[in-house]
Backbone bond lengths (Angstrom), bond angles and torsions (degrees), N, CA, C in turn:
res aa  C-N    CA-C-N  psi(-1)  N-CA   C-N-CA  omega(-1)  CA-C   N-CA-C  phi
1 X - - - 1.471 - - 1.528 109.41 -
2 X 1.413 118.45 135.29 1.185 128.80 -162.15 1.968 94.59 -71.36
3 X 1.292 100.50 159.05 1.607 94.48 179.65 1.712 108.12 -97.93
4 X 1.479 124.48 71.45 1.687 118.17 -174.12 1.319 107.66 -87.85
5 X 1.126 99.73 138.99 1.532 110.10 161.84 1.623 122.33 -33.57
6 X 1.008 130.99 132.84 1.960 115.85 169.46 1.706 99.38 -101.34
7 X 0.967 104.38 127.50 1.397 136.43 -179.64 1.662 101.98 -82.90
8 X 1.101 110.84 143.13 1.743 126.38 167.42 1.191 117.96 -140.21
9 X 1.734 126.26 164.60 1.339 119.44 -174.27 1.802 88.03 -156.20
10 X 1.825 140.16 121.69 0.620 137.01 -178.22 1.834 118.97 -109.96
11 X 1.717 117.81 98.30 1.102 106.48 -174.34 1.989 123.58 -64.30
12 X 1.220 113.27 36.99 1.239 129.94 -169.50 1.168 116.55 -100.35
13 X 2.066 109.50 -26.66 1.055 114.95 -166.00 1.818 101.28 -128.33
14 X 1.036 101.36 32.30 1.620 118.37 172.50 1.346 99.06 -137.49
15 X 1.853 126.09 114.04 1.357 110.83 165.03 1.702 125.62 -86.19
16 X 1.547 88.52 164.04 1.315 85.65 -162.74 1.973 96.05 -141.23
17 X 1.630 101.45 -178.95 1.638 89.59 -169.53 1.766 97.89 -73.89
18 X 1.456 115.91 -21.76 1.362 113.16 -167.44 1.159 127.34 -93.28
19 X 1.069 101.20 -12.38 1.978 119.73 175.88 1.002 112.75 71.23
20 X 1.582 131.24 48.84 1.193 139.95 -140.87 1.700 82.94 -102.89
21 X 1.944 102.31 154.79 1.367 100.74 -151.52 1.681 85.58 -140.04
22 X 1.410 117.29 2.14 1.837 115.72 173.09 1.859 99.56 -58.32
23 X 1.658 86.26 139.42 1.691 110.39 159.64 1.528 110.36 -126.18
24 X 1.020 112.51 133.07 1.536 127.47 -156.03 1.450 91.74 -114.59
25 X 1.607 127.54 119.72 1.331 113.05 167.55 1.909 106.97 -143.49
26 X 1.007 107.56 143.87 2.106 115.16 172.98 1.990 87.91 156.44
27 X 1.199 104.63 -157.79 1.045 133.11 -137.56 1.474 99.95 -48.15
28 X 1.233 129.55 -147.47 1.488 123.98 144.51 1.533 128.14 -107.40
29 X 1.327 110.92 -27.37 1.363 122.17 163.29 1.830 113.12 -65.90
30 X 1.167 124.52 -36.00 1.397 139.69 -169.85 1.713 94.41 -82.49
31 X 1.551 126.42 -55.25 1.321 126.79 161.89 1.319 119.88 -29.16
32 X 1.632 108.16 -56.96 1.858 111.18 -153.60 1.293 98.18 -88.85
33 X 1.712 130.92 -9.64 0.917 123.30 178.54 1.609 117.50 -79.13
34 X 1.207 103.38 -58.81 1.044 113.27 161.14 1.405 138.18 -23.28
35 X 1.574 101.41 -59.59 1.395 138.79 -170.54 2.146 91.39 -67.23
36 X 0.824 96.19 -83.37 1.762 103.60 171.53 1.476 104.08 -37.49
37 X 1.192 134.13 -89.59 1.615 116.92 177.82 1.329 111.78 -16.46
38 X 1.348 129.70 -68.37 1.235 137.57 -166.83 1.556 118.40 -71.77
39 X 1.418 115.70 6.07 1.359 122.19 176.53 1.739 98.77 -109.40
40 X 1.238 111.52 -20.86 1.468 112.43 -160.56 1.907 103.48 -81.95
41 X 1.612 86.96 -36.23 1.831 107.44 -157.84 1.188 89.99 -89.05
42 X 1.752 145.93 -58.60 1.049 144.76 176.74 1.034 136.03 -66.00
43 X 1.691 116.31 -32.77 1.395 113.60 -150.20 2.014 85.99 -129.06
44 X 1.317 104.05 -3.08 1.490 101.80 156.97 1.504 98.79 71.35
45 X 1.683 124.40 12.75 1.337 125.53 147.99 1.586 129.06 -27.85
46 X 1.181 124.07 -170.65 1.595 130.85 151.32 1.423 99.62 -138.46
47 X 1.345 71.45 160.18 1.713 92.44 -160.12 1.216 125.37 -116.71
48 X 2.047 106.41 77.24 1.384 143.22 -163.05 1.208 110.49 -95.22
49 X 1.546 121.48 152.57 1.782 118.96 143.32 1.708 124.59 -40.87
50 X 1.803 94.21 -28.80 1.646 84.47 174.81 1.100 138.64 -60.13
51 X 1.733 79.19 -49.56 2.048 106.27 173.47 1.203 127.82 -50.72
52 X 1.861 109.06 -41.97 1.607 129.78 153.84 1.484 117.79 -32.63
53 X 1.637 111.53 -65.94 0.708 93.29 175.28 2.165 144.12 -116.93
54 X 1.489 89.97 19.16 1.308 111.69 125.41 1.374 129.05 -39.33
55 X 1.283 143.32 -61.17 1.404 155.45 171.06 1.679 96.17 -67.56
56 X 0.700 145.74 -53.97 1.455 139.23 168.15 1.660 120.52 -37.63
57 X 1.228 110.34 -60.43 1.262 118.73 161.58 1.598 131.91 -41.46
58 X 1.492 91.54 -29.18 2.025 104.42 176.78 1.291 113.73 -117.27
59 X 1.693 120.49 42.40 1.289 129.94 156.22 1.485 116.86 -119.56
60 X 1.426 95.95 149.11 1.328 115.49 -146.92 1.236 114.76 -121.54
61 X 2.000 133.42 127.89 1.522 108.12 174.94 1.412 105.01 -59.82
62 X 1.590 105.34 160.76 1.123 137.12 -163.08 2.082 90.89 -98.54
């Protein structure tokens, strides 16, 4: 197994109207995926390359 970093992204420290309190953490591809679904379905985002990589930019080693 390759040795990758695990990536995290904590919606705790981005406010939001819901006060949403998920931390998303593993790979980085498995993160942003995640992380993006869950901005689109929850947080009533769209679901762009920007936003992608927007959310890329606010992950964090673990």
């Amino acid at each position: 197994m390759a040795d990758t970093k695990r990536k995290v992204i904590d919606c705790r420290l981005y406010p939001s109207v819901n006060n949403c309190s998920l931390t998303i953490c593993g790979s980085e591809e498995e993160v942003l995926r995640v992380a993006v679904r869950h901005a689109v379905e929850e947080h009533g985002h769209q679901a762009t390359p920007e936003l992608r990589e927007q959310i890329r930019s606010l992950l964090k080693d673990e």
